[in-house]
N, C-alpha and C positions, 0 to 999 in steps of 0.2 A: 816541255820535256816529253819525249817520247820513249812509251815504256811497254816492253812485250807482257802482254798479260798474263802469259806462262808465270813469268817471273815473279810476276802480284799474288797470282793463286797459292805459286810455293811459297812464300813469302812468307803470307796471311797461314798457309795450312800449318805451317813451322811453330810459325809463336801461338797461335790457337793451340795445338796440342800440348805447347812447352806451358801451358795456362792450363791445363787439365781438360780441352774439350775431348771430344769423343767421339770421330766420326763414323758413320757405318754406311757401308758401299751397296750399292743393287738393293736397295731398300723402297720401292716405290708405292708410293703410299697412296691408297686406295677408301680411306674412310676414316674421318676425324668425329668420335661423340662426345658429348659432353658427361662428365660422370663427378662421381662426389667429390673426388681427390682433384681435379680440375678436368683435362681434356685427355683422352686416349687414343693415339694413333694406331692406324691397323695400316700392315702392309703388305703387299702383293704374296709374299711366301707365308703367311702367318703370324707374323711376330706383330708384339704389340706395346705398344711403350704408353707410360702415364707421365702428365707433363704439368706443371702450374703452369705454364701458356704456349701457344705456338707463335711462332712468328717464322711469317711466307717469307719466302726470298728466293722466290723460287722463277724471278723470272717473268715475261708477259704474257706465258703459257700458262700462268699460276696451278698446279693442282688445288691449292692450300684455299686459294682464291673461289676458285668451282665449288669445288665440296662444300665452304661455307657460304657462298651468295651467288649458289646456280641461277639467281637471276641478273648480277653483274654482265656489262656488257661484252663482246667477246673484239677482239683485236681483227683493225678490218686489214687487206691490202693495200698497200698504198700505191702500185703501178711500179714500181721500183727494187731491184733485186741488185744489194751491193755483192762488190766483191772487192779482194786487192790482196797486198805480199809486199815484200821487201824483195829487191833487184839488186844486185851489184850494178852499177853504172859511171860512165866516164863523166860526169856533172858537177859542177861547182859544191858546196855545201851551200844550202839554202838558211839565212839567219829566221826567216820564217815560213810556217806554211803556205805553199803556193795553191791558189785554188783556181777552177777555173769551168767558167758556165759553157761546156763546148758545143757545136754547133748540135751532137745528137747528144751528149750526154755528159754529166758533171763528174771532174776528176780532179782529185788531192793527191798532194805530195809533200813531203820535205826528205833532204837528201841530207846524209851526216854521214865523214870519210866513206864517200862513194858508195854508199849505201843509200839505195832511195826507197821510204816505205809509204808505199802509193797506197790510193783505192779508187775506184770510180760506181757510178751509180745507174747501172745499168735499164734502160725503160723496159720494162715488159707489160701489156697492158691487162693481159689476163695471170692469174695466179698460179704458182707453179706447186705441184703439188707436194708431199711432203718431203719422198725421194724421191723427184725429179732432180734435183740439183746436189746428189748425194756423190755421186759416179760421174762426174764430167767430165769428157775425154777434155783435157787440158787442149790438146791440138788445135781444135774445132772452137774450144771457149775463146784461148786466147786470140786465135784468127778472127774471131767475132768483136771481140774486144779491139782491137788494132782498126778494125773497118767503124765502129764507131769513131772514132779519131782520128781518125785520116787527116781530116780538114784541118783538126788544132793544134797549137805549138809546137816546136820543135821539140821543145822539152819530155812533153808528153807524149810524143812521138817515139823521142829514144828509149825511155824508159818503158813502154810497151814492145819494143821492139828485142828492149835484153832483156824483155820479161818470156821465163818460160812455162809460167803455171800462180795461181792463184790457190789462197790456203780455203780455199771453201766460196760458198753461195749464199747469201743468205737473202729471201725474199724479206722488206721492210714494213712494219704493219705499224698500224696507228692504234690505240684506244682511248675511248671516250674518257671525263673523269669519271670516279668511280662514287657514289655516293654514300658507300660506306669503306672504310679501311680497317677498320678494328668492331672488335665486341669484345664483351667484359674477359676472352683468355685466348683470341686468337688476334694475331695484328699482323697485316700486309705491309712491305718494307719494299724499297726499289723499284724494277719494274711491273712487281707484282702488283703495286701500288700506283703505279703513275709511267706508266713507258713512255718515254720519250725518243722521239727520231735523232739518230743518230748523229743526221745535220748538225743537233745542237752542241756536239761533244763533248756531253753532259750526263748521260747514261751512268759510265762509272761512279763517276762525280758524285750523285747525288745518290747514287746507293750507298757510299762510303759516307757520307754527312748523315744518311738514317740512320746508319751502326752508330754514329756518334750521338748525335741527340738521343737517339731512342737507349741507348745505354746509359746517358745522364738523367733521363726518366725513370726508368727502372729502378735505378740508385735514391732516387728522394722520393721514391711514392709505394707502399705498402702494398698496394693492390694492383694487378696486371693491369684492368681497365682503366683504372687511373691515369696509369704512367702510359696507356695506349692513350687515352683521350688528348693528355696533352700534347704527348708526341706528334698525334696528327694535329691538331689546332696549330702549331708550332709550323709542319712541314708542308701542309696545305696550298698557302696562297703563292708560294717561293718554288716549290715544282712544279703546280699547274700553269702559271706564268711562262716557264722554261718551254713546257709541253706547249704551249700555244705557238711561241718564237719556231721552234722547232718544226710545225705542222706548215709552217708560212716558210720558211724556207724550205724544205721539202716538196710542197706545192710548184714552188721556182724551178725546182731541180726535172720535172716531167717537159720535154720539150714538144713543142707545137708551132707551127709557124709564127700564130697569131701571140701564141703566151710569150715565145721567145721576143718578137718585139714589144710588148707590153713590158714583160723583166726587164730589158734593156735602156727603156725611156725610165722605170722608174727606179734602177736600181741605183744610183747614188743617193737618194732616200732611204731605201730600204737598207746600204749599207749603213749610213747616218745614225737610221734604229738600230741597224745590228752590232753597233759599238758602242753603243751604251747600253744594249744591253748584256753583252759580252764582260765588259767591265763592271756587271754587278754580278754577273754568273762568276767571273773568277775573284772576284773584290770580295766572296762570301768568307765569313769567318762562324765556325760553331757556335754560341751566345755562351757564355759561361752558366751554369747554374741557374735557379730562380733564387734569388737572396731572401726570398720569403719561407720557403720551405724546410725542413728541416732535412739533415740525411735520414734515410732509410734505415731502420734498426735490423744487427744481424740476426739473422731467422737462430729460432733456437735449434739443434739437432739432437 
């Protein structure tokens, strides 16, 4: 199923608030201390909030991540700056995503009522820097994008061709696993936690499985580090797994004369692995509960 993430964010912002959350805009947070009451956030204009725990979600940029374990490793480049968009185009409806290892560079699609929403995965070998790719003359990008592709299907051919712009750039970065995720009132969630390459299309995915376990933690363990301890022992071996598949097919995706024939001879293996392990990435289901534990008693007020 293909779903604009616009759509996810208002979704989620809608029933979070109709739930009583509380969000606050231009708030960039600059310094997390630990104090009696639990944790206090400071941010960029002054203000300061007291919390019984933080939880990062903030992404592979982490602030939340920095400020507690400025010796965490930092997200490297990977050679690779995707981009894509949705195209009106004259093409069949595809029953699945079409993918395709092209001669310079790796491109996805699937098309529903002549609507095709592509991406491709652009080689760049040095790193662009933060707004370099902020301001793109669409004209020059797109024309760039179409000369990688020349050589590859028809398919992908058309759909570059009634493409007139791309919704952004975004250079792809890898990081290492991280050896800590939690302390007793701060806990790292998604990519703050565990980034994984896009390749796997798996990013969302398992940010949305942390809100879920790490909220049925919460709920049966009294104490934040608790309910961070198990969350992570829980989510550990199932995203770093993911992140590894991910790093391997990404590797595939950088072309070179020599690697493109080596991918070639060995990719009907490497697809072999990548459908079973596809079928355990989508085959996941949430675990119910620990049947041992009791629920969480309500706080008094």
């Amino acid at each position: 199923m293909v779903l604009r993430r616009a759509r996810l964010h208002a979704e989620v912002a809608e029933r979070a608030q109709a739930a009583g959350a509380t969000f606050l805009f231009n708030a960039r947070l600059v310094e997390l201390r630990t104090v009696p009451q639990g944790v206090e956030a400071v941010f960029a204009d002054g203000r300061t909030l007291i919390a019984d725990a933080v939880i990062g979600a903030d992404g592979i940029w982490s602030t939340v991540r920095r400020l507690t374990w400025p010796e965490a490793p930092r997200p490297s480049y990977t050679g690779i700056v995707d981009c894509g968009s949705w195209t009106e185009v004259d093409l069949p409806d595809t029953a699945r995503q079409q993918m395709y290892f092209g001669h310079r560079a790796f491109f996805g699609y699937t098309v529903n009522d002549k609507v095709a929403f592509w991406f491709t995965n652009v080689p760049r070998h040095y790193e662009p820097g933060r707004s370099e790719l902020t301001d793109l003359d669409q004209d020059d990008w797109m024309a760039s994008i179409r000369r990688l592709h020349e050589l590859d299907p028809a398919p992908v051919q058309a759909i570059l061709n009634a493409a007139r712009h791309t919704l952004g750039a975004w250079p792809l970065y890898d990081m290492s696993s991280l050896d800590n995720w939690h302390n007793e009132r701060v806990c790292l969630i998604g990519d703050a936690a565990h980034a994984v390459s896009p390749s796997t299309g798996q990013g969302a995915s398992l940010a949305i499985e942390d809100a879920a376990v790490l909220a049925r933690w919460m709920q049966h363990e009294t104490r934040p580090g608790a309910a961070f301890a198990g969350f992570t022992e829980e989510r550990k071996a199932r995203t770093e797994k993911i992140a590894r598949f991910g790093r391997q097919v990404g590797d595939r995706k950088v072309s070179s004369a020599a690697g493109n024939v080596f991918r070639d001879l060995t990719l009907p293996m490497f697809l072999r692995i990548g459908a079973k392990a596809t079928a355990e990435q989508y085959g996941y289901r949430v675990p119910n509960p620990p049947a041992h534990r009791a629920p969480r008693e309500k706080a008094h007020e």
